[in-house]
N, C-alpha and C positions, 0 to 999 in steps of 0.2 A: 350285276345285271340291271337293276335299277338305276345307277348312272349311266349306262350302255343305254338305256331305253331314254330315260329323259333326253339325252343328248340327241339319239333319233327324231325323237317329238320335234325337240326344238329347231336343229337343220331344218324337216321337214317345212315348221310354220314361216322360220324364217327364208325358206325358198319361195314358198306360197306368198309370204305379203310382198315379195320380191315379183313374182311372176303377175297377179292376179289381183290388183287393188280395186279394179271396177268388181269384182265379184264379193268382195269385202265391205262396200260399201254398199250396196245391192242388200247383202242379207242382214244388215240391220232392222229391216223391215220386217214384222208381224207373220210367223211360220203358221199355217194352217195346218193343225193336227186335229186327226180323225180316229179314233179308236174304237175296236168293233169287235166286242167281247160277247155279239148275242150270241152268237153257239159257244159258249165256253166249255159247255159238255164234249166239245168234241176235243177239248182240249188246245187249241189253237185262239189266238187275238191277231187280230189283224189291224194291218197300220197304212194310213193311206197322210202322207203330208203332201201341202204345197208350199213350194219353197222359192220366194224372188231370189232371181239370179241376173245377171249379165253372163254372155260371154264368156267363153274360156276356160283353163284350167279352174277344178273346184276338186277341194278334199273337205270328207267329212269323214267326222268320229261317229264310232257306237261308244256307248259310255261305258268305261272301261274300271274308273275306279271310282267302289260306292261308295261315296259318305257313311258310316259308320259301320262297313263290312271290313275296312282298312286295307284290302288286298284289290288285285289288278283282277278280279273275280265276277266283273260284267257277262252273264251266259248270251256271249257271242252265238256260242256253240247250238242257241237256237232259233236265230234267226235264219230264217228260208224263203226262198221267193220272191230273193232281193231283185228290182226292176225299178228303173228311172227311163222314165219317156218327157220328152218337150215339144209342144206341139204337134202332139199324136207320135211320134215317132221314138223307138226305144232308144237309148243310147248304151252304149257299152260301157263295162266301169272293171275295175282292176282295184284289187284287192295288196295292198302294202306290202313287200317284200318282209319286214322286218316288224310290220306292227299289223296283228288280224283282224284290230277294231281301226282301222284306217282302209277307206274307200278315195279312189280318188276317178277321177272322168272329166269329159272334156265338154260343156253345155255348149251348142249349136249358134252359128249367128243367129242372129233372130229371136231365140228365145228368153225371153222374160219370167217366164213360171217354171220349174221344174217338178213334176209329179215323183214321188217317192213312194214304190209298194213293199210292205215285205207281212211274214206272218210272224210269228213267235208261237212256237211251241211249247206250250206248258211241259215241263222235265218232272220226270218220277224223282228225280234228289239230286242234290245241288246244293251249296253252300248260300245260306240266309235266303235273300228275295229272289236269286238263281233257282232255288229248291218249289217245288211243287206249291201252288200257290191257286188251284181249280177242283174244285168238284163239280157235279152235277146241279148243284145246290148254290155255292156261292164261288166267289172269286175274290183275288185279292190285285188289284191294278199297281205296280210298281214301275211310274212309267217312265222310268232308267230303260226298260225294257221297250220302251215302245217306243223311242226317237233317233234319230240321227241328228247330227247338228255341225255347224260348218266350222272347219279352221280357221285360228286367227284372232277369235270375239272372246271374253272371258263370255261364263257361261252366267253371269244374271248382266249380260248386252244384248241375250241371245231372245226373244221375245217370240212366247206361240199364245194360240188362243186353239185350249181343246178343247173337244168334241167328243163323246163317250156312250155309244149306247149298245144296252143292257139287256138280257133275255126282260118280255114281257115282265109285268108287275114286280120285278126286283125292287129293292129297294138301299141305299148304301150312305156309306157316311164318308167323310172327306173333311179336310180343311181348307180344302181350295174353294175361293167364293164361286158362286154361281151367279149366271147372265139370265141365261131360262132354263124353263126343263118343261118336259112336254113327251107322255108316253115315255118310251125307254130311252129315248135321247137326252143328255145332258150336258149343254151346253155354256161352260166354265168363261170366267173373265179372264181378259189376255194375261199372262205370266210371262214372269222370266226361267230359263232354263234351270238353275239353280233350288229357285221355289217348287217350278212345277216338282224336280226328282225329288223335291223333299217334302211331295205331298200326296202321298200315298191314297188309294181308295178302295176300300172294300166293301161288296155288295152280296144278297143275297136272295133266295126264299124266302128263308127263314131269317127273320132279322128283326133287332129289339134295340130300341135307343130310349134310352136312360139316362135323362139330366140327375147329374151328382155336384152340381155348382150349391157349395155350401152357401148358409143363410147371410145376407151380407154382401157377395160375393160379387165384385161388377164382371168379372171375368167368367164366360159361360163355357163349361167344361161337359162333358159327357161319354157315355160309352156308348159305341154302335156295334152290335154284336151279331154276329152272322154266325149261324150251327148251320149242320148239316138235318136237322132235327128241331122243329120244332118243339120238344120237352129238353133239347139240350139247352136252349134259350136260360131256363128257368134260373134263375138266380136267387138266391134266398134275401129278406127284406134287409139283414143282420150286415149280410155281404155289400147292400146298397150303398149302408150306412155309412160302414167301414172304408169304402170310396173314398166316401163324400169327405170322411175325417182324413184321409189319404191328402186330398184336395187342402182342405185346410188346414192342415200340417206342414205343407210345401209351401203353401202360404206364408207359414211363420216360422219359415226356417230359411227364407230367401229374403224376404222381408221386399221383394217384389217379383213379376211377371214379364214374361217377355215374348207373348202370343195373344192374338188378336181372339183366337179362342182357341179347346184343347181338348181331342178327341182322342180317346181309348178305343181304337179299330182293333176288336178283338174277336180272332177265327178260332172256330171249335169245329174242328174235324178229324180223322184218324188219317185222314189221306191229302194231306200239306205237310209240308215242313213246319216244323215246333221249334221255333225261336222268339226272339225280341228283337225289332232291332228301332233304334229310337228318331225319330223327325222332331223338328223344332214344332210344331205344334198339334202333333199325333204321336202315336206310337204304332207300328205293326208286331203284335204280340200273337203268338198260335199256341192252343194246346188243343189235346184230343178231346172229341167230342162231348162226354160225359164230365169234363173237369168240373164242370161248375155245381153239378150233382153229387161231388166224391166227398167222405167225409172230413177231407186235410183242403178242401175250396181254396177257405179263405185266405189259407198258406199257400197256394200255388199262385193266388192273385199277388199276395206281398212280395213275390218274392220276385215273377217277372214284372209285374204291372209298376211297380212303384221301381223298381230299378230304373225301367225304360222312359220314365216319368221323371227321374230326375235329370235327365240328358239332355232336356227341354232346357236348362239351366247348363249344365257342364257336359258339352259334348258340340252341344250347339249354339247356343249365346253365346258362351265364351268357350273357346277351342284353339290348341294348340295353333300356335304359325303354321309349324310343318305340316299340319293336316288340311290347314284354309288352300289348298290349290285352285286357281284362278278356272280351270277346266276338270272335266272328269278324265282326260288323257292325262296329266302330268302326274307323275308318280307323289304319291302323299310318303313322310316319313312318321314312323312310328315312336319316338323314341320317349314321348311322356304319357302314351297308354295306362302308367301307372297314375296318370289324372285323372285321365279322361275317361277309364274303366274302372281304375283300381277304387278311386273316390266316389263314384257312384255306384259301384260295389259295398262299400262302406255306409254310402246315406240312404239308399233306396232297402235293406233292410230295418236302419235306423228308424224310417217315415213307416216303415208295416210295421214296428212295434208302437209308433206313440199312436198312429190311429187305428189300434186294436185289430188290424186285417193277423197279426202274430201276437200271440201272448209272450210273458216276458220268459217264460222256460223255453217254447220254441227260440227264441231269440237266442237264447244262451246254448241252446243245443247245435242251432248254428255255426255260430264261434267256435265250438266245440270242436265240431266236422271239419272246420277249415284249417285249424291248428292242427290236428290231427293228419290230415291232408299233407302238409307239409312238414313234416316231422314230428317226432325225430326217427330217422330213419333212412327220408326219402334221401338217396343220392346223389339226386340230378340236383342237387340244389351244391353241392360241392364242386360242381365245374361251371354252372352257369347259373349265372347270377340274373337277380330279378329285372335289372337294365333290358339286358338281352332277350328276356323273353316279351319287351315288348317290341326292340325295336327289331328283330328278328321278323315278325308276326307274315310281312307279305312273303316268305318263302317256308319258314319251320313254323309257323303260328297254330293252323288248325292239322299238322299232324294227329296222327291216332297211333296207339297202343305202345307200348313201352313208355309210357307219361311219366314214371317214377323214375326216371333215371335219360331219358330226354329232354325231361319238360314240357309243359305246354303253356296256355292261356294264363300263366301264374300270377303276370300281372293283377285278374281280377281277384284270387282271394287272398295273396299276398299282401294286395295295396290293399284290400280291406283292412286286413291287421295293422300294414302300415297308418292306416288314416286313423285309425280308434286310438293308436300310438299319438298322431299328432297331439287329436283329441286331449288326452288324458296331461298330455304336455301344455296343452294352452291352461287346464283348468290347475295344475301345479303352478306353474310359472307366475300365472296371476293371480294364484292365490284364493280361487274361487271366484275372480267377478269377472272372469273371459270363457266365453267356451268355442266350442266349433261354429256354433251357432253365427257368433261374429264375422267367423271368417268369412261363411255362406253371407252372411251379409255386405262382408265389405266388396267380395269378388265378385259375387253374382249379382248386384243390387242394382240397383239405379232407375231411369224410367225405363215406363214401358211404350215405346217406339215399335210394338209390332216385333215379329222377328227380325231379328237384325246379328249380326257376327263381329266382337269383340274379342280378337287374337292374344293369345299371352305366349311367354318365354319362360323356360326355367327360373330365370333370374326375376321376372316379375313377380310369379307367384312367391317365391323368398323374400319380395321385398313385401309383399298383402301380410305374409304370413307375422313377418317383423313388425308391420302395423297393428296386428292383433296384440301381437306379445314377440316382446324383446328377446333372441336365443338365439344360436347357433343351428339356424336352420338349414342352410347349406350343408354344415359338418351332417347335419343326422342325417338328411332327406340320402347324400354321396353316401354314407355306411349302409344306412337299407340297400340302396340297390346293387354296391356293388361285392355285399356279404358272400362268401362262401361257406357260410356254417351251415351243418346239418343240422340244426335245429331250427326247430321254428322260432318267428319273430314275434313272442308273445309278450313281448314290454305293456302294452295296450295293457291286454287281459290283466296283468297281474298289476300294471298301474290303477287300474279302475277296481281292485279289491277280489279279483277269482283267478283261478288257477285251474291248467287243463287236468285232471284223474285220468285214466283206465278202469275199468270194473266192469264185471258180467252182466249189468242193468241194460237191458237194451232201450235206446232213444226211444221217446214220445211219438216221435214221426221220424219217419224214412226221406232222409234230405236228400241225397246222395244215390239213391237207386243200390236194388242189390242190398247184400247185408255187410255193414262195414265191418263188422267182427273179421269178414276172413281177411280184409287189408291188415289191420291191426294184429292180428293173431298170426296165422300164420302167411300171411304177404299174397294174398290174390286178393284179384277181384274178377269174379266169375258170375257170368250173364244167366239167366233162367235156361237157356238153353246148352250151359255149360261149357260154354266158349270164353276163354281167357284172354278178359280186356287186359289185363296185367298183372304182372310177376315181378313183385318189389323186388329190384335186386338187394343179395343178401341176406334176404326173408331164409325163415326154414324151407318155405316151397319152392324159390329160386335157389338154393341147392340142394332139393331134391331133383332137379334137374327139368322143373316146369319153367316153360318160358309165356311170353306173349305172345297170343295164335294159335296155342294150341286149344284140346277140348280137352273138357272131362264125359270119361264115359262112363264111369266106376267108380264106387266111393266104400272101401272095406268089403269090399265082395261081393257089392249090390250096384245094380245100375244107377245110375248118377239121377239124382236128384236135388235140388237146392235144399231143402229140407233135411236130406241124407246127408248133404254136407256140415250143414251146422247141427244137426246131431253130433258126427265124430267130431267137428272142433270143441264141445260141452266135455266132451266126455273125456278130452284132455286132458287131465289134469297129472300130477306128477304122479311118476309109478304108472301110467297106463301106457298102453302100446303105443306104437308110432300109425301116425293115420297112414292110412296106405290109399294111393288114389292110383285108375286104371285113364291111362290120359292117351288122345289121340295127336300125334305131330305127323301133318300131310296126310301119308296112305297107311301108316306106321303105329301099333299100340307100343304102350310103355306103360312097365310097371315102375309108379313113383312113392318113394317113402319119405313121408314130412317127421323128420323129428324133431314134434313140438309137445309142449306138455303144458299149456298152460290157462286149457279152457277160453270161454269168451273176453273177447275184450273190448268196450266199446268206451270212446270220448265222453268225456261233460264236465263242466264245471262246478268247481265248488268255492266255498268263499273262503278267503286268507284272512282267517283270527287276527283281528286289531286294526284290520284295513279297511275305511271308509267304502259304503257299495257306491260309484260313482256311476258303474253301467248300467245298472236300472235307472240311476238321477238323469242318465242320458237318452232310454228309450220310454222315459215317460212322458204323456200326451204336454205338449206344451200350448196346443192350437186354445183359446177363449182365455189364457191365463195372462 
């Protein structure tokens, strides 16, 4: 379907530059964008462009595939009130047989300007910056959401100058420079299309900006923080700090920069979407309202905030070929996500343990969870293999329920193991005077030119990797992904001196939502509301005949409760009854009998007698050393 569609695209342009060269040459010129977010409460933005034109046939795109959402997942679906007029007069426009983000119409002789209206709906849920992105209170501008743009032009040929304004006294953060600003209007320097989608802006009420550009530092970093609440604002001085050591950690783990400056636009509401997802010189991060109040903060900051922070670096400095496409219309391919997620999966926990945002037991309880996660046990790992789940991602990628024996996003905690793996390989092979550190230096290094996009291959990062340290890197990187062992890939862990256990101790912190005991034990994983995200196949509860979808209503006699449930898995142990759960499938009760006997079981690491600790050598603070 994806060469079906490119091949569309391309006919398409190559009919267009075939029909229509005066209208190509025409919109080189400076797009006038206007976006109008002061009623956002009502949940609607409204988009007013002007657009040089000539003549003639004209297609344009809505942008279709995000930069770092990986999929064709542009929310068309809420764009309304689409209208083009030229010289007072409407024109008519036709919607693409074959592609729903392709407009195309016929501009009038005579007309030189074309006016472009349409609104955008803010959506109650949706996939990343498609998902809920307004309250009453603040707003998050993602404005992939708010343009159209003409066929034919790579998209940084494509040149707007925006325009943004704001319910009264708002206030917001951004990386895009600013021209003027005046009352709730604010009015940005011309951009290229590229830059603009990659430069997200969130505003608020309630809004807190917070320089965390450590001492030293020529590069000015910060966080702009918008609640729904002003007491959710409150951040503790501990948590500042920890930033700022976040900040200069990155520093000296890149050994350069590659943004003009770098902003933490981070929303706290209970009514957005709760993701990351990362810009070359921002990040849009959400969590619910009260996060920064809860007592695991500073763990919920490590863990999205420095993720999305190192993407600044690998995701977007340097980024796969297959992902660099020249427009948001041309299909991106997926198939080294285990880079460009798996590795920042890997370092962006790495950077919350050395600047203390994670102590080094959460760290380790981490690894724990993710090892855990993937065996042994899980089945889906014995038909498909870690390749597939990345270059799959735009069609089976963000699937839900049955995980354990479908697969999902595996790429992200698999290539974290994988990379701790590299890790432990560089600092063998050389014998203690190479580590990862290197590599991050040699691939990501160099000046700093602003943002800018430096593509790799499979084969060049083999060859960065062989500049660190000499090894068969081809052979291991081919074995990881194209494994079909039911075990996890825990070379890393036990190279760096620990080893994954089970035991009844339950974790420090809840990483993972829910109580991992009933995955481990006996194979669900079951919501507060007792609705079954999943049913390990093969678990004792997958053949008591529990699937994924169904509920639980009943737990030994009693109405279902999370609490009543890890009651009976305690009380499992050998000699005792079999748990008996009362579960709902559609309209349907069922009596289900788990027979398991083996009490709680949760992940953690411990240390392997005789073996150097290498993983704390590796999440210790390196930044003034």
């Amino acid at each position: 379907m994806n060469r079906l569609r490119y091949r569309s695209a391309l006919f398409l342009a190559v009919v267009f530059l075939m029909a229509a060269p005066a209208v190509l040459a025409q919109s080189t010129q400076t797009i006038q964008l206007t976006v109008d977010a002061s009623h956002v409460a009502e949940k609607m933005v409204r988009t007013h462009m002007v657009m040089p034109v000539h003549p003639g046939p004209l297609t344009l795109y809505y942008p279709k595939w995000i930069p770092g959402e990986h999929a064709p997942d542009g929310p068309i679906a809420n764009v309304t009130g689409l209208k083009f007029t030229a010289n007072g007069k409407a024109i008519p426009w036709q919607r693409d047989k074959l592609d729903v983000f392709t407009f195309h119409l016929d501009v009038p002789a005579g007309a030189t300007l074309l006016d472009v209206n349409f609104d955008y709906l803010e959506p109650t849920n949706g996939p990343y910056s498609g998902g809920a992105s307004a309250t009453d209170k603040l707003v998050v501008i993602s404005w992939n959401q708010n343009v159209l743009y003409p066929a034919g032009l790579p998209s940084k040929d494509i040149m707007y100058a925006p325009k943004l304004i704001l319910p009264n006294g708002w206030k917001f953060g951004t990386p895009l420079p600013i021209a003027s600003h005046a009352g709730n209007e604010i009015t940005f320097k011309s951009v290229a299309l590229n830059r603009l989608v990659d430069s997200p802006l969130s505003a608020g009420e309630y809004y807190r900006i917070i320089d965390i550009t450590p001492p030293g530092e020529p590069i000015h970093h910060e966080m702009d923080i918008a609640a729904d609440s002003e007491a959710a604002l409150n951040i503790s001085p501990d948590a500042i700090k920890k930033m700022t050591n976040l900040v200069a950690e990155s520093g000296k783990l890149f050994g350069a920069r590659h943004y003009r400056d770098y902003h933490f636009l981070f929303t706290l509401s209970d009514h957005v979407a709760h993701f990351g997802l990362e810009h070359h010189e921002s990040n849009d991060s959400r969590l619910p309202e009260r996060a920064l109040l809860e007592p695991n903060a500073e763990m919920m900051l490590g863990g999205l905030l420095s993720h999305e922070f190192m993407h600044s670096w690998n995701g977007k400095f340097r980024r796969p070929a297959d992902l660099a496409t020249p427009n948001f219309e041309t299909p991106m391919q997926d198939d080294l996500l285990w880079v460009y997620e798996g590795l920042t999966d890997y370092l962006g926990p790495m950077l919350a343990a050395r600047s203390g945002l994670w102590t080094p037991q959460e760290y380790h309880e981490y690894l724990a969870s993710i090892a855990a996660q993937l065996g042994p046990g899980r089945p889906g790992r014995t038909w498909r293999d870690l390749q597939d789940t990345a270059t799959a991602v735009p069609g089976l990628g963000f699937a839900r329920g049955w995980l354990n024996w479908r697969r999902g996003e595996d790429y992200y905690p698999e290539g974290d193991l994988l990379w701790l793996d590299v890790a432990t390989i560089i600092h063998q092979q050389s014998h203690g005077t190479k580590s990862i550190d290197d590599f991050c230096h040699l691939f990501y290094g160099g000046p700093n030119d602003g943002p800018q996009l430096k593509t790799y291959t499979f084969d060049q990062l083999v060859s960065a990797l062989n500049q660190v340290v000499p090894y068969n890197w081809a052979g291991f990187l081919h074995e990881k992904l194209t494994s079909l062992s039911p075990e996890a890939p825990v070379g890393g862990i036990e190279n760096a001196g620990w080893k994954v256990v089970y035991n009844n101790t339950p974790p420090m912190t809840g990483l993972r939502g829910g109580n991992p005991s009933d995955a481990y034990s006996i194979g669900l994983v079951v919501g507060k509301d007792g609705y079954v995200d999943d049913s390990i196949v093969g678990s004792p509860a997958y053949k008591a005949g529990i699937t994924s979808g169904m509920s639980v209503a009943g737990v030994n006699g009693r109405v279902y409760t999370q609490a009543g449930l890890e009651d009976a898995i305690k009380a499992s142990t050998d000699g005792s009854q079999p748990i008996t759960l009362l579960v709902v499938d559609d309209d349907y009760y069922q009596t289900a009998t788990i027979d398991y006997h083996g009490g709680e079981r949760y992940p953690h690491l411990v240390r392997i007698a005789g073996k150097p600790d290498y993983l704390d050598q590796l999440i210790a603070a390196h930044a003034g050393k």
